[in-house]
C-alpha positions in Angstrom: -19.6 27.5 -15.6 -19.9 25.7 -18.8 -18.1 25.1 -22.0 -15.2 27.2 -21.2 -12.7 26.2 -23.2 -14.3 25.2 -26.2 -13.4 26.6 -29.4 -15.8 28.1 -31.9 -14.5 27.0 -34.9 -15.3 22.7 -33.9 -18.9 24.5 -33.4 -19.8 25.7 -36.9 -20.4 22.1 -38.1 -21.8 21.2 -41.0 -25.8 22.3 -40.5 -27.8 18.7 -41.2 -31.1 19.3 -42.2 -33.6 17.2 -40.0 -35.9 17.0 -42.9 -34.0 15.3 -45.2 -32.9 12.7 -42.7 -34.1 9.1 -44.4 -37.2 8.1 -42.6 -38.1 10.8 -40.7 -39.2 11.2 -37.5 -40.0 8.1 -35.0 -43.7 6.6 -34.8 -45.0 7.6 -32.2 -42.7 9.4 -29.7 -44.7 9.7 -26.8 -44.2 6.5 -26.0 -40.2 6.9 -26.1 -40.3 10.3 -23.7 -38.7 9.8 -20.5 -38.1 13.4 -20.0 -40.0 16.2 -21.2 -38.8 19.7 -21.9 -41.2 21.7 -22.2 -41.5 24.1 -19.4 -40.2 27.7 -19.1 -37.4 28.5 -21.4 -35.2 31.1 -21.5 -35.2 34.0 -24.2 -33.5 36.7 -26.4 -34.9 38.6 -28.8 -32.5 39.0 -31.4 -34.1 40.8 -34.6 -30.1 41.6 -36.2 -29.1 37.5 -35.5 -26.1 39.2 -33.5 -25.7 35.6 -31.4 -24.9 33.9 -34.7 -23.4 36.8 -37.1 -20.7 39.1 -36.9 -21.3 42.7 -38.0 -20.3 41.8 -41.4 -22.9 38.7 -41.3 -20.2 36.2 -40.6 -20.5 33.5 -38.5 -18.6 33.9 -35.5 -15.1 32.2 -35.4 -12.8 31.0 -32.9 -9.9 33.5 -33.9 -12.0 36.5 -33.9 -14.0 36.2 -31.1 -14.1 32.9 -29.3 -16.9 34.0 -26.7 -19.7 35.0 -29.7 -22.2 32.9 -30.0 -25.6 32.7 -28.3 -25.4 28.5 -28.7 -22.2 28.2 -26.7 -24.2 29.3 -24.0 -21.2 30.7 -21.6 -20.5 32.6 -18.7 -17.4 34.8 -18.6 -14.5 32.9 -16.9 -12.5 36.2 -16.3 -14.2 39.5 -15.0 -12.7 41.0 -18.2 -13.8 38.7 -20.9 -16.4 40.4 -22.7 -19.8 38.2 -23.4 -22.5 40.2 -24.3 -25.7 37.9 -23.3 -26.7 35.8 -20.4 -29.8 33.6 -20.6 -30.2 32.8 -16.8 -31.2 36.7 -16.4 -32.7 36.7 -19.6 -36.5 36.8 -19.7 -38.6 33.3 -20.4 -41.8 31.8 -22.3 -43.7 28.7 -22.3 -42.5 25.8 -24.4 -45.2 25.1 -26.0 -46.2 28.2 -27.1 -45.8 31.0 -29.1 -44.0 34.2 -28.8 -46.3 36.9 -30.3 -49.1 35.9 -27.7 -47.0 35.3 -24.4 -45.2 38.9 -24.8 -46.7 42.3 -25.9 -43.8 43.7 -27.1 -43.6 40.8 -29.4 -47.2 40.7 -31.1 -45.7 41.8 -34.4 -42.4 40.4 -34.3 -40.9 38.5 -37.1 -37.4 37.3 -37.0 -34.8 35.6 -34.4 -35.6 34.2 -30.8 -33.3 32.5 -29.2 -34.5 29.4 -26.7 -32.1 28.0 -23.7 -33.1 25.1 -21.6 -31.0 23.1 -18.9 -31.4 20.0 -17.5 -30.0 16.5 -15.9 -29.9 13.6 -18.3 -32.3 10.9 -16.4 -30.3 7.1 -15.8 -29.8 5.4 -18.8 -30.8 1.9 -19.5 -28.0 -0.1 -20.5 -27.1 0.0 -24.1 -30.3 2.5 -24.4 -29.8 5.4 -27.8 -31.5 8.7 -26.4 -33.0 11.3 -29.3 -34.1 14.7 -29.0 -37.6 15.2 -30.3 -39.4 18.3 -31.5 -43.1 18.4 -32.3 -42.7 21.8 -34.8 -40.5 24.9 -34.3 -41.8 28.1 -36.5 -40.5 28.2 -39.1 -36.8 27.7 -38.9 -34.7 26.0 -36.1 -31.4 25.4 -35.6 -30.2 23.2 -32.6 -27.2 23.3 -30.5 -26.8 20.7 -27.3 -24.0 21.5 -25.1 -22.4 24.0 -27.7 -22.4 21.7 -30.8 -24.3 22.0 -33.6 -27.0 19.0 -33.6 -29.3 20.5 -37.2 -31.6 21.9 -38.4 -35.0 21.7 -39.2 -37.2 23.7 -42.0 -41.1 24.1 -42.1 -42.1 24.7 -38.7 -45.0 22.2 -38.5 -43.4 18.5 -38.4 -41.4 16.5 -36.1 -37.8 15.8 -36.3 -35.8 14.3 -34.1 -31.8 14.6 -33.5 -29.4 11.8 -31.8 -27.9 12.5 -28.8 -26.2 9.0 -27.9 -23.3 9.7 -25.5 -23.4 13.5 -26.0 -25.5 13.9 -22.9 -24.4 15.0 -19.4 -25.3 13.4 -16.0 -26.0 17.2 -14.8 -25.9 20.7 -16.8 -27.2 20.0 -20.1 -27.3 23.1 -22.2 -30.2 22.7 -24.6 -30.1 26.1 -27.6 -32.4 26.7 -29.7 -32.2 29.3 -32.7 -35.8 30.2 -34.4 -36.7 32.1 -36.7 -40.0 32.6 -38.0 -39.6 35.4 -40.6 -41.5 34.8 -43.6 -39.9 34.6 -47.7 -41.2 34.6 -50.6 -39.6 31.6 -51.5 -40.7 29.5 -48.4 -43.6 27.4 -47.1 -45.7 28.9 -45.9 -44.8 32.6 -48.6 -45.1 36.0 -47.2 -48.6 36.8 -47.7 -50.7 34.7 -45.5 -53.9 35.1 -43.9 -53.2 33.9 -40.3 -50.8 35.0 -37.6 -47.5 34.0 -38.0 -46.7 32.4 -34.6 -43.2 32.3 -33.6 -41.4 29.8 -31.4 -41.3 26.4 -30.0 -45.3 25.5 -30.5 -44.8 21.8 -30.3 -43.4 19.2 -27.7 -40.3 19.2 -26.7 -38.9 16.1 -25.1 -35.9 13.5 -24.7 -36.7 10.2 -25.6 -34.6 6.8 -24.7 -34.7 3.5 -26.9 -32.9 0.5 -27.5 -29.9 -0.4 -29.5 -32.1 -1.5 -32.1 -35.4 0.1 -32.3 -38.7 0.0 -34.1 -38.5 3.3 -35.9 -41.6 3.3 -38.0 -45.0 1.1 -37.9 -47.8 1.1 -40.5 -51.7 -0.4 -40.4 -53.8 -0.2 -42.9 -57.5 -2.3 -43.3 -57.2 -3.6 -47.0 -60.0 -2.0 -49.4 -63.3 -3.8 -50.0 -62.7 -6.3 -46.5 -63.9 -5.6 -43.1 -61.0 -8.4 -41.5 -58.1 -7.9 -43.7 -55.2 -5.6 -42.5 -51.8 -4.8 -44.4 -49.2 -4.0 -41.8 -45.2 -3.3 -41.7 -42.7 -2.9 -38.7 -39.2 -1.0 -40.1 -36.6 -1.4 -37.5 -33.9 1.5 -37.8 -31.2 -0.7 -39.4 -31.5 -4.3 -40.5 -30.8 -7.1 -38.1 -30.5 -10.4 -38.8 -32.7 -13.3 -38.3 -34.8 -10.9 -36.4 -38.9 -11.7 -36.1 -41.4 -9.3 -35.6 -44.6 -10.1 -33.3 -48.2 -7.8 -34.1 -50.5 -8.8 -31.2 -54.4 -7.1 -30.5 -54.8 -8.7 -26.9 -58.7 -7.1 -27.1 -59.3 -10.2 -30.1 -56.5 -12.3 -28.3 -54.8 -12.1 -31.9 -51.0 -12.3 -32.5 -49.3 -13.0 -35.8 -45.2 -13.1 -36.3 -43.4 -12.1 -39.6 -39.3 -12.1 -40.4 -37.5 -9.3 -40.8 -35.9 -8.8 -44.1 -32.5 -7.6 -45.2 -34.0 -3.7 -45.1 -35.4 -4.1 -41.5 -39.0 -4.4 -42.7 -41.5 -6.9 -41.6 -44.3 -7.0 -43.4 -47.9 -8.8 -42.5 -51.2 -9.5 -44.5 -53.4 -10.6 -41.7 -57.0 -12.0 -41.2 -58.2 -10.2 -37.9 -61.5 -11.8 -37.2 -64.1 -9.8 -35.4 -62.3 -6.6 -36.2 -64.9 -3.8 -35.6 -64.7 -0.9 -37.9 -64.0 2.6 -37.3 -66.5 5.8 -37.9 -67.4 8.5 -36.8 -70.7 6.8 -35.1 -68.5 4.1 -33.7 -64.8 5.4 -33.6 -63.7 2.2 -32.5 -60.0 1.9 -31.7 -57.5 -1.0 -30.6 -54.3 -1.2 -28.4 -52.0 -3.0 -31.3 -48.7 -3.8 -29.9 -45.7 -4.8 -32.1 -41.8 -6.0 -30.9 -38.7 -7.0 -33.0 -35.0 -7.1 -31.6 -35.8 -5.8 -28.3 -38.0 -3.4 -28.9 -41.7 -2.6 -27.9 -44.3 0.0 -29.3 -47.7 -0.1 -28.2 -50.4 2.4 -30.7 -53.9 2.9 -30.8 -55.4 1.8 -33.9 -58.4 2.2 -35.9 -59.6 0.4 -38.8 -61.8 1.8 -41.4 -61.6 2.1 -45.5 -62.2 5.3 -47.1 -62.4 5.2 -51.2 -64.3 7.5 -54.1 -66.8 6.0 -56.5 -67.9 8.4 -58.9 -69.6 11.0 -57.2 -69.6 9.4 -54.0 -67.2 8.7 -51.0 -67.2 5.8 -49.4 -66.5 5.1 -45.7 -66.2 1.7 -45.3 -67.6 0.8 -48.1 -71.1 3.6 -47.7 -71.5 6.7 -49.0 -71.0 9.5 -46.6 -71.7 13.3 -46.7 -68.7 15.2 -44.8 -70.3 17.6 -42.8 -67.2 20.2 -41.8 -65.8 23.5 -41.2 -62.6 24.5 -40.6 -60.1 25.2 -37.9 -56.8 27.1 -37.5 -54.8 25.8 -34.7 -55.7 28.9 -32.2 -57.3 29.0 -29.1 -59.7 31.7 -30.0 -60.0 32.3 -25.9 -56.4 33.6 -25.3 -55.1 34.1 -29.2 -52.4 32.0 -29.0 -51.5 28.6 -30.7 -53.6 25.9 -29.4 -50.7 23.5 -28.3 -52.1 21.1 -25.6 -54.6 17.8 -26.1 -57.2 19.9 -23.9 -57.3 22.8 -26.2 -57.5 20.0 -29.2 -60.4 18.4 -27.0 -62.0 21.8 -26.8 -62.0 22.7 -30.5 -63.1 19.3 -31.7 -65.8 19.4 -29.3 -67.4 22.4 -30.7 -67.1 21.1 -33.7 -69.4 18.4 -32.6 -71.6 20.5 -31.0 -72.0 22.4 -34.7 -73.1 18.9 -35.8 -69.6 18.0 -38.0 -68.4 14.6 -38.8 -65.3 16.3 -40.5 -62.6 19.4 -40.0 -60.4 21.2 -42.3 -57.5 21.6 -40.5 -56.3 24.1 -42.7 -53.8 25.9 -43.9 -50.8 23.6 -42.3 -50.3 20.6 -40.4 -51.8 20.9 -37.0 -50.4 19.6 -33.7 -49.9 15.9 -33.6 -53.0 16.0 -30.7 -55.2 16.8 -33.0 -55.6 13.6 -34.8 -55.1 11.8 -32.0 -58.5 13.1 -30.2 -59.8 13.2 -33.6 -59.5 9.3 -33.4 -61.3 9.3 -30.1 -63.9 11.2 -31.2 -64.7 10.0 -34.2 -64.2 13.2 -36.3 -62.6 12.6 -40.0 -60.0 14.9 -40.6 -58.9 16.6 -44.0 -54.9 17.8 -43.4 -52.8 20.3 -45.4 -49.6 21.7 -46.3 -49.2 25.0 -46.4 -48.8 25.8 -49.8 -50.6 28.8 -49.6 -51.7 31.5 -52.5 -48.8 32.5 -54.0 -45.6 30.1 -53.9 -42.4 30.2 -56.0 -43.6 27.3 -58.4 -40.0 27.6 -60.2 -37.3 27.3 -56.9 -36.0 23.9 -56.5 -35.8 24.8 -52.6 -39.4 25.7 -52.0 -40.6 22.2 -53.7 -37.9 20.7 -51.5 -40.0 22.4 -48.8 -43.5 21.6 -49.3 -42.3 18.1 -50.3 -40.9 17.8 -46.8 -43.4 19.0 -44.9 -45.9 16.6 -46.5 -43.5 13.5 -46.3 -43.3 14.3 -42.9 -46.9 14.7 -42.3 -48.2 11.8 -43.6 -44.8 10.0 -41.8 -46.8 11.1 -38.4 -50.2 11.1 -38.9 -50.5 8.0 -41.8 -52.0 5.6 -39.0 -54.6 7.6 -37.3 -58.4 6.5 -38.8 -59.7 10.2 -38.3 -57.2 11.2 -41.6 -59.0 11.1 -44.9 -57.7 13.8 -47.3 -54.0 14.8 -48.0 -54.8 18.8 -49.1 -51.7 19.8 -51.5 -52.5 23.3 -51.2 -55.2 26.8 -51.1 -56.6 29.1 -53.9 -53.6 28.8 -55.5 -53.5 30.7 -59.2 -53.0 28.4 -62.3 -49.9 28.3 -64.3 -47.8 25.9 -65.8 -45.5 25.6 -63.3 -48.1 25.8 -60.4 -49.9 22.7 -62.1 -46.4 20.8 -62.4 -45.3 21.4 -58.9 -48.5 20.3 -57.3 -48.8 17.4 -59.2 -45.7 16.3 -58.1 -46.7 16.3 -54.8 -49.6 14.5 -55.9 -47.8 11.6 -56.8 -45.2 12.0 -54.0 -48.2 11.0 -51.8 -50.0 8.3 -53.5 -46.8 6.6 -53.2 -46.7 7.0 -49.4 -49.9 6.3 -49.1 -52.0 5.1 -51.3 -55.2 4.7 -49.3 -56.2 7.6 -48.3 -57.6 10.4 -50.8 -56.0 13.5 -52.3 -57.5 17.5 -53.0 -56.5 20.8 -52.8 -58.6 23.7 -52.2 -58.9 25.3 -55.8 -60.6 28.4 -56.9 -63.9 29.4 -59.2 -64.1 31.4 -61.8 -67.3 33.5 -63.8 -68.1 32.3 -67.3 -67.4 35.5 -69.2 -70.7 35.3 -71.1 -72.6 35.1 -67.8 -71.6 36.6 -64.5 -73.8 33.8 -62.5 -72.4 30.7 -64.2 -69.7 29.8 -62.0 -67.4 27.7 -63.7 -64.6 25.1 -61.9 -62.1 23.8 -64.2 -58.3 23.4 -62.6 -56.0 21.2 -64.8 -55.4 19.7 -60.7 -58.2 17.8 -60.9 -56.8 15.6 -63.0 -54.7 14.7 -60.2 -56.9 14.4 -57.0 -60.1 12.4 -56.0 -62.2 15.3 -55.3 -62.7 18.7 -56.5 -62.7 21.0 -53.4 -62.8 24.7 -54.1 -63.8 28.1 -52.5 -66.2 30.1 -53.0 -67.6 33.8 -51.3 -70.3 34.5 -53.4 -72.4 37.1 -51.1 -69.0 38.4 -49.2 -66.1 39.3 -51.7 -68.6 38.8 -54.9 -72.0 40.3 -54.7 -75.0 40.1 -51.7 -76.5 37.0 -50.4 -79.4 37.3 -52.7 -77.0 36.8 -55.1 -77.1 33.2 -54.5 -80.6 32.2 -55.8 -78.9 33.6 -59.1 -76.2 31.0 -59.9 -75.6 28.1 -61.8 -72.7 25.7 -61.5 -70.3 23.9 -64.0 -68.5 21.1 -62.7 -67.4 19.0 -65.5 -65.6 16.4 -63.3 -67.0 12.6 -62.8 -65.9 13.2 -59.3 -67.0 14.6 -55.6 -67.2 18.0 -54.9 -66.4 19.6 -51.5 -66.9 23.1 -51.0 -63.4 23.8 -48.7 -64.6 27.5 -47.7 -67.6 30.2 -47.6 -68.7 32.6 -45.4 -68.5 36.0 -44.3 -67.1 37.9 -41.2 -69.6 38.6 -38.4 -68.4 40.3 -35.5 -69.8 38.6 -31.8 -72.5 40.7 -30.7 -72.8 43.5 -33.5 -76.3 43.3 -34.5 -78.3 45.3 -38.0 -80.1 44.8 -40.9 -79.2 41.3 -43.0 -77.8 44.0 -45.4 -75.9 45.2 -42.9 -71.9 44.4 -43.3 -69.9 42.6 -40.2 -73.6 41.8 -38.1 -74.5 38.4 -36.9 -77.6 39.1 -38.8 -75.7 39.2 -42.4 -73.6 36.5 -41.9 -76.5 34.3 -40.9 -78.7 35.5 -43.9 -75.4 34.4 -45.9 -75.2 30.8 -44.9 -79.3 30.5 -45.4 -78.8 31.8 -48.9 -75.4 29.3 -49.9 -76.8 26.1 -48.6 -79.8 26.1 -50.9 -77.5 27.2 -53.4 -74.7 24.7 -53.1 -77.0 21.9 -52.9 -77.6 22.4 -56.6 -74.2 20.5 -57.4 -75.4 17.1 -58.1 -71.7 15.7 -57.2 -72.2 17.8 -54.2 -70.6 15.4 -50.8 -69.3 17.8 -48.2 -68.4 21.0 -47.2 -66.3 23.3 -44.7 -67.4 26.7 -44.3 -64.9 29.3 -42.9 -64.3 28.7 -40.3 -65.2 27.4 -36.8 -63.6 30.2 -34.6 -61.9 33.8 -35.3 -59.0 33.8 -35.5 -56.2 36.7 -35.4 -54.7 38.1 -38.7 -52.6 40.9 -39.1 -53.8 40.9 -42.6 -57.5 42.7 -40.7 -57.1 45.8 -39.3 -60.4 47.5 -39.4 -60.9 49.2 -36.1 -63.3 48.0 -33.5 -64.6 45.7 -35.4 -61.7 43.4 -36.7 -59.2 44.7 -34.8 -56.5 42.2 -36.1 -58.7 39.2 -36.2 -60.2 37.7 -39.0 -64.2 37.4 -38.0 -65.6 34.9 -40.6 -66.0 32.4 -37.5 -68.8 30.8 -36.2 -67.5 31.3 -32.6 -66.9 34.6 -31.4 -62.7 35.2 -29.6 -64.9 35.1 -26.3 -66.4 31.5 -27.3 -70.4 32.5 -27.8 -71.9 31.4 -30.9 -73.1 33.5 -33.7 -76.9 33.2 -35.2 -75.1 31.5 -38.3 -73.6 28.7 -36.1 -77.3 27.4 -35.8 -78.0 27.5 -39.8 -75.7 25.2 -40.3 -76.2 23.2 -37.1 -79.9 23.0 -38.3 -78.7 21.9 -41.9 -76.5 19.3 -40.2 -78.9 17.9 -38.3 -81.3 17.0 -41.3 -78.1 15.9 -43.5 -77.8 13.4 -40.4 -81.0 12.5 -40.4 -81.4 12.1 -43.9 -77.8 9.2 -43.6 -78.9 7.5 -40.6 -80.7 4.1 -40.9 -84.0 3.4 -40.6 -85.3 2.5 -37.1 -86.2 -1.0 -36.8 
């Protein structure tokens, strides 16, 4: 039925890495989809990679055996060829969505799942390029359209995007997809996490049409220290002569024109006046609509500044207090990754109800939803690689990683106003080498983008003279804006009444965020405030760490752990974590815990305390 008489040696191309493309993905692909993919896909489990690998671990070759192969995707075209799989009676999943949540007999599974989709290519425009577009594929995903070999793409998190121009088919497109989401030590995220590792295709999945020449990349930033000044740039995907790029905001009837130069790039420094600025109170956005050669991309903007001065940040220009907590990307309802812009609204939304102007969306980069309802509902946004505990500081390949996971983070998300902190990475140990390959990724992102600010969640240590000093001192801070660090004194270290005890050393002419405390609390279990794993304790815990943390003079935000449980393998202490980790503030069935009210109360008065005086 298809790809009969291909060979399998023209399939084993060379594999192209996605991430290392130049320029990664395309701004803003929604606006290019003209047919989505995401749907019910077809499935096999494959632990021992046997629709890749011989049973020597060889890829498959045409003289051996030219039906192996999962990605050829073929139906026998004799009753006595032998072809050992069949994804049209194979069971399927949800695109978006996770494997270890859809299936019970995967809930543990780590390795190879292979993905099959068909579908009709839609009339193309004339002259039109078409793109296949991935929002994230855990961890590892290699991509095969019509039995060839497209790429493949590393990290799990990030969009990447393969050409398709004139490989398509009017009917019977035969879209494969190999993931893997195993874990190694010498990857991004390592072995030894604390969250589920959720397997599949988790992100959007869609074909997208342009022109010949197309807008590939578009950047706006509001120029420090002005409320009407605006930098912006329009990168077309190969130069074209004599071309002129137009920037219009039809809201302030404003338009403004600028050439393109010999690299594709136009380039604007504009005076918008009457621009209203962005905040959480007022998360003002605009339609801004930009054309060159052909080509038309329409994004919804914000405009705000965010800078530190001393101990202070500054939102446009005022101090503000980040009042946060943190999220996994996991609907805490079902278990499963959180993968549509409802599910973003509905996280988000508690979050506001907590009281928060500001989420740690930790420990990787969440769905590209997120920060777009962040914009809308004015809620700033601290984003992360996940460069987690314990990474191989030393192997060329896992910098290569991380460093593309972050490129093509701050590639998607670099326009949206509700982004304020690049994260490099969590309660990571110090060495040497640890210290080197952060700050390299440091300076890696002030050079993509300079105006936003940099951290890292670092750890605390005891002074060894006195058990309640607690001392910060990472030779990181020398390379971020703020000094953000957890801390579980009265969970892993001591009892909440250990709190009224300690002193702090933070030697750093800088702001401090605390990026996590708290304590599990499972929904509904009730005791003493003594009592280990009851409401009651982790309640008393918050009571006792606000007073205390408020003794940091350069104290400007915090993000307690964590807005929802959330499932861990890492847990398993029956009938009570059961697989979950329970330091939430939202129970898996969605009621609050007493502690959600300390800090909403604590919020509420840090509010207070910010807003202006009443005329």
């Amino acid at each position: 039925m298809r790809l009969h008489a291909l060979l399998l040696a023209s399939l084993l191309a060379p594999v192209v890495h996605a991430a290392s493309l130049p320029g990664t993905a395309m701004t803003h692909a929604d606006a290019r989809a003209v047919l989505s993919l995401n749907g019910r896909w077809h499935v096999i489990v494959d632990p021992y990679d046997n629709g890749y690998f011989n049973y020597r671990l060889q890829p498959y070759d045409a003289a051996e055996r030219p039906s192996g192969g999962y990605f050829l995707d073929r139906d026998p075209a004799t009753p006595s060829e032998l072809i050992e799989y069949d994804f049209d009676t194979s069971p399927s999943l949800a695109v978006p969505g996770d494997w270890n949540s859809q299936d019970d007999r995967l809930f543990y599974y780590e390795g190879t799942v292979w993905y099959r989709r068909l579908f009709d290519a839609p009339p193309a425009a004339p002259g039109a390029r078409h793109f296949l577009h991935f929002g994230g594929a855990n961890y590892e995903a290699h991509v095969y359209l019509n039995g060839k070999k497209l790429g493949a793409h590393v990290g799990g998190f990030t969009p990447f995007q393969f050409e398709v121009t004139g490989q398509l088919r009017p009917t019977g497109n035969s879209l494969v997809i190999r993931v893997n989401n195993q874990r190694h030590p010498e990857g991004v995220p390592t072995v030894n996490t604390d969250w589920w590792n959720y397997g599949g295709l988790t992100r959007d999945i869609a074909l997208l049409e342009t022109p010949a020449r197309y807008i590939h990349d578009a950047t706006f930033t509001l120029q420090r220290g002005t409320t009407d000044r605006v930098t912006a740039s329009v990168r077309l995907d190969a130069p074209a002569a004599g071309a002129t790029a137009r920037l219009e905001i039809a809201e302030l009837t404003f338009s403004a024109e600028a050439a393109v130069d010999a690299q594709g790039v136009a380039t604007f420094d504009l005076h918008i006046p009457g621009l209203e600025l962005w905040s959480p109170e007022h998360p003002r956005l605009y339609e801004v609509t930009v054309s060159a050669a052909g080509d038309r991309l329409a994004e919804r903007i914000g405009f705000r500044t965010i800078e530190t001065r001393g101990h202070d940040i500054l939102l446009n220009g005022q101090p503000v207090f980040l009042r946060g907590i943190c999220l996994h990307e996991e609907n805490p309802l079902r278990g499963g990754r959180a993968t549509t812009p409802g599910e973003a609204r509905l996280l988000l939304g508690w979050a506001r109800e907590l009281g928060c102007n500001f989420v740690r969306l930790a420990h990787y980069p969440h769905n590209e939803h997120v920060a777009r309802v962040a914009d809308e509902m004015g809620l700033l946004l601290w984003e992360e690689v996940p460069v987690y505990w314990t990474i191989h500081w030393d192997n060329p390949a896992t910098f290569a990683n991380a460093s593309a996971q972050l490129r093509e983070l701050i590639a998607r998300d670099k326009n949206r106003a509700s982004v304020i902190i690049w994260s490099m990475a969590n309660e990571t140990p110090v060495s040497a080498a640890r210290t080197d390959f952060l700050r390299r990724l440091c300076e890696q992102t002030r050079a993509a983008d300079p105006t936003r600010l940099i951290s890292a969640a670092m750890e605390v240590h005891a002074d060894p003279a006195d058990i309640n000093t607690k001392v910060v001192e990472d030779p990181l801070a020398e390379f971020t804006d703020i000094v953000s660090f957890n801390q579980y004194i009265g969970w892993y270290t001591g009892l909440p009444d250990d709190c009224a005890k300690v002193k702090w050393v933070v030697n750093y002419n800088k702001p401090v965020l605390i990026s996590e405390f708290g304590a599990d609390a499972l929904q509904g279990r009730h005791g003493d405030r003594l009592a280990r794993f009851t409401e009651e304790y982790q309640e008393d815990l918050y009571r006792k760490t606000l007073p205390m943390l408020e003794r940091i003079p350069q104290l400007r935000g915090l993000t307690p752990w964590i807005l929802c449980d959330f499932r861990s393998p890492r847990r398993p202490l029956p009938h009570i974590q059961d697989g979950w980790n329970r330091k939430g503030l939202i129970g898996e069935n969605g009621s609050r815990k007493k502690a959600f009210f300390v800090l909403r109360a604590f919020y509420e008065e840090k509010a207070a305390a910010e807003a202006p005086p009443k005329n």
